[in-house]
N, C-alpha and C positions, 0 to 999 in steps of 0.2 A: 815203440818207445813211448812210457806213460810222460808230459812234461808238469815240471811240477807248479800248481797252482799259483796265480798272482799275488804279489804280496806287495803293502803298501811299501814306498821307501820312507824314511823318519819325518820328510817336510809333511807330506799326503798326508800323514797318519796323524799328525799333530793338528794339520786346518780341520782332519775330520773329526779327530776328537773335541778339539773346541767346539765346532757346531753341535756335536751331542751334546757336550756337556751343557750349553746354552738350550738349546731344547728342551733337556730335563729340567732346568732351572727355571726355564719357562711353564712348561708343565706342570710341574711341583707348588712355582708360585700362582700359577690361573686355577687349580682344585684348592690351595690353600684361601684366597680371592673368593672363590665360589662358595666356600665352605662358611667365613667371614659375612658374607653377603645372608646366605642362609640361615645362617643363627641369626643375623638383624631382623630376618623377616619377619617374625615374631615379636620384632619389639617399635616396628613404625608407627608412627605416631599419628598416619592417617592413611587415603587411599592412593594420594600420587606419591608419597614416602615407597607404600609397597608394591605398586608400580613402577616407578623408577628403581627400585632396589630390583626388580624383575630383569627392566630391561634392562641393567647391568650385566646380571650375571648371564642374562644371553649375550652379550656383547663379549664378556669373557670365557663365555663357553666357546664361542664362535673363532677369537683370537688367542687367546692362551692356552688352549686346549685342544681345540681338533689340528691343529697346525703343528704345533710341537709335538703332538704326541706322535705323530706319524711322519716326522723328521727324525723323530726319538727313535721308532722302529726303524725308518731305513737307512740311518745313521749307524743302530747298532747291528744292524745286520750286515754292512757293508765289512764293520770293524771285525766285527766275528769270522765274517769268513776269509778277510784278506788280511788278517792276522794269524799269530801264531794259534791265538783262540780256539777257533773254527768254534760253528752255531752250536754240535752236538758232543765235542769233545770233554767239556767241563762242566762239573753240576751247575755250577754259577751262573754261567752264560745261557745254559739253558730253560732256566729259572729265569731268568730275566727277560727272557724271549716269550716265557709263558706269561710271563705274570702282564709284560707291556699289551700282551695279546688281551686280554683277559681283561686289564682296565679300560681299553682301546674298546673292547666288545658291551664291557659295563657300561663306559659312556655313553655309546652310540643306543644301545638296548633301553638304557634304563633312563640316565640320566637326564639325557637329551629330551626325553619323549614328557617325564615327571615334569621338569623347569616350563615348556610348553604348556603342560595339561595345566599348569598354577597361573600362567598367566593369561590365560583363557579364562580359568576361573573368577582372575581379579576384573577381567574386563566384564565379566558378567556380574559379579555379585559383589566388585568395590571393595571398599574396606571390611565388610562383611563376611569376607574369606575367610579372615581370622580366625572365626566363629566356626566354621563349615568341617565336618567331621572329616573328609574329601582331604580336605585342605594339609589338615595337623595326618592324614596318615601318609599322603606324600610327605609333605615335608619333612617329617621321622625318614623316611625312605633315602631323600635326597641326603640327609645328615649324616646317616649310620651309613650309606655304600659310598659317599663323597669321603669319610672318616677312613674307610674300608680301601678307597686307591692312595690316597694320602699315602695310609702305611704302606700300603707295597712302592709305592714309588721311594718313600725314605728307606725300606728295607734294599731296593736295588740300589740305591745309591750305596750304603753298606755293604752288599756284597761284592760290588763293583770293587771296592778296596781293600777289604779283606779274602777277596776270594777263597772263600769256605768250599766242604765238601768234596774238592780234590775231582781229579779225573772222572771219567765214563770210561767203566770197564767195557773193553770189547771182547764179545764173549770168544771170538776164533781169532787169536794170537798170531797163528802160522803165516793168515791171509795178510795180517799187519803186516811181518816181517817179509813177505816175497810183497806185496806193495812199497816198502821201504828200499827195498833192494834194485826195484824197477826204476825208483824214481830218480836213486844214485847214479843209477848209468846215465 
């Protein structure tokens, strides 16, 4: 006898979607924060300005962003699966799953490493960075893939509510229906 899978009752499911949803909010405001910080870099008015504007957005990298965004993911993966959801059931959910993966990978990969290499930079060559061809091609980088999760994190927040593109077809039907029927017994 198959039993069928755990599912939140309505209190669980409500404390755990708040914590997502605070996560995202978190999330959404530390790449909007870092993104803000970003475009100033280019406008400091000296070398502890874009220093300090550094070690900001490492501060916020550190808190608004690795922490949330991986409460984000186990948050939505708990919701997915002990919900009616499930992770692979609906296009939506599993858009959302790629996409948290994917900016989670982006951060780590990319952004983490670019924010680093600039403040290395400024410690060596000061307000002089500015100047530094190094410099202006990271920082395009950090702009355009920081611009690049922004949107996917506003698009999931979007789909999350409209839930577009409907089900995942399963291609063998029958296997549905005699799992359906095991689970009823």
């Amino acid at each position: 006898m198959i039993q069928m899978a755990y599912r939140l009752n309505q209190k669980k499911k409500s404390l755990l979607v708040a914590i997502h949803v605070i996560s995202v909010a978190s999330w959404i405001g530390g790449t909007l924060g870092m993104l803000l910080l970003g475009v100033y870099l280019q406008n400091a008015a000296n070398g502890e300005q874009l220093y300090y504007t550094l070690a900001n957005m490492e501060i916020i990298d550190e808190n608004l962003l690795k922490y949330p965004a991986l409460l984000s993911l186990i948050t939505g993966i708990m919701l997915s699966i002990w919900t009616q959801w499930g992770l692979v059931k609906h296009y939506w959910v599993t858009i959302k799953f790629i996409l948290t993966i994917l900016t989670i990978m982006i951060g780590i990969l990319f952004l983490n490493k670019w924010t680093a290499s600039i403040g290395e930079m400024v410690k060596d060559i000061g307000f002089a960075t500015l100047q530094n061809q190094d410099f202006q091609t990271t920082w395009w980088s950090i702009i355009i893939t920081g611009t690049f999760n922004l949107l996917c994190l506003v698009f999931m927040v979007f789909i999350t509510y409209y839930k577009p593109f409907g089900k995942i077809k399963k291609k063998n039907r029958k296997v549905d229906e005699k799992q359906k029927g095991a689970i009823v017994k």
